[in-house]
C-alpha positions as CSV (number, residue, x, y, z in Angstrom):
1,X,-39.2,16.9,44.2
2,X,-40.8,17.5,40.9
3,X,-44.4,19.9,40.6
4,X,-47.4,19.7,38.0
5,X,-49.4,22.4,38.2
6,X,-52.9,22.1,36.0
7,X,-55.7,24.9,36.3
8,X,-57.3,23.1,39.2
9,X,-55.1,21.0,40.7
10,X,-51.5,20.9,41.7
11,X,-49.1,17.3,41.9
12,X,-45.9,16.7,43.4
13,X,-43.2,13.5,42.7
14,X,-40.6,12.8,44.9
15,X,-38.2,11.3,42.4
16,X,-35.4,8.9,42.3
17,X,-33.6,10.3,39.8
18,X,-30.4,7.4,39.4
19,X,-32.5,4.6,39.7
20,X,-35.9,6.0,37.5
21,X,-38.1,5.8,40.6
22,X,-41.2,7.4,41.9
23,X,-40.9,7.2,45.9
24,X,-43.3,9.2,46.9
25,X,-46.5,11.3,45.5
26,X,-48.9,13.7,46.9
27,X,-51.7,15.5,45.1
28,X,-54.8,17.8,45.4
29,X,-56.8,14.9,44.4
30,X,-56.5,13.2,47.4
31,X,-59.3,12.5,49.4
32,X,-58.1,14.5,52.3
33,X,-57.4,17.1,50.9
34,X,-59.9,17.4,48.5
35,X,-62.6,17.1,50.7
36,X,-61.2,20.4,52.7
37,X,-63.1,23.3,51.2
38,X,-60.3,25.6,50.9
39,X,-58.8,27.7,47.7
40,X,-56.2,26.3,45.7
41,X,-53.0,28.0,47.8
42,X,-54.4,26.7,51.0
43,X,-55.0,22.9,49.1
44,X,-51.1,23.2,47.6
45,X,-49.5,24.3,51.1
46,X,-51.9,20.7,52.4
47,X,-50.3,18.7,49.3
48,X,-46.8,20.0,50.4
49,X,-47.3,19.2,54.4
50,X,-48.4,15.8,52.7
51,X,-45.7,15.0,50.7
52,X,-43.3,15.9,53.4
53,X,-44.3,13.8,55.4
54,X,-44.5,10.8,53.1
55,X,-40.7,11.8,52.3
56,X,-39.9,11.6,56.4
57,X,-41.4,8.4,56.1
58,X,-39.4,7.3,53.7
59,X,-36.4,7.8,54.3
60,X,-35.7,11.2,52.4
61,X,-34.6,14.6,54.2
62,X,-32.9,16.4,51.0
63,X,-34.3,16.9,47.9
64,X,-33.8,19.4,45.0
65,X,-37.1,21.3,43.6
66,X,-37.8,21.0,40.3
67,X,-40.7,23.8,40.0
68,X,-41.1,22.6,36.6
69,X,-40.5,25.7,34.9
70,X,-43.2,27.4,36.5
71,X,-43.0,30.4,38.3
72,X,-41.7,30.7,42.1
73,X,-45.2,32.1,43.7
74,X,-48.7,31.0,44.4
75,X,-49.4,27.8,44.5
76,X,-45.9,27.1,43.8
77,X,-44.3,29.0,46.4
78,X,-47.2,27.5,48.7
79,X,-46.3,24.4,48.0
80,X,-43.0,24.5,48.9
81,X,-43.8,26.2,52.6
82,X,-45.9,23.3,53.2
83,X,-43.1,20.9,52.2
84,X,-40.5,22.5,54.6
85,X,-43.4,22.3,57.1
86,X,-43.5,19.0,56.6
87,X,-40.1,18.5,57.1
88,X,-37.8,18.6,54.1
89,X,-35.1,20.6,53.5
90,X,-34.3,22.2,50.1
């Protein structure tokens, strides 16, 4: 599970890393979630439930977070609650 974090928005990959393969995405940009009127925590926490569940879907219960070098709090951290809420383990 790999994180991009711009100044407005936040992105997360759910990465194959053996075979070079995107299997999942989830972003701020979506219409769902970017139609809530929210702050940026609340819209990372949505983007984790989201991914999460795309990775249930798929298939995928483990994964290993890549924060991308930045820093475990925030949106990061908020992020990361909404993917366990979604249902993935760390």
């Amino acid at each position: 599970l790999a994180i991009y974090r711009s100044n407005k928005e936040i992105y997360a990959q759910l990465i194959d890393d053996q075979n070079g393969v995107t299997l999942a995405s989830a972003s701020s940009r979506e219409k769902s979630i970017a139609s809530s009127s929210v702050n940026k925590t609340e819209q990372a926490k949505m983007v984790g439930k989201a991914i999460g569940e795309k990775a249930v879907s798929a298939g995928v219960e483990t994964v290993c977070f890549d924060r991308g070098g930045y820093l475990y709090h925030g949106r990061v951290k908020s992020l990361a609650d909404g993917a366990r809420e979604g249902g993935l383990k760390f």
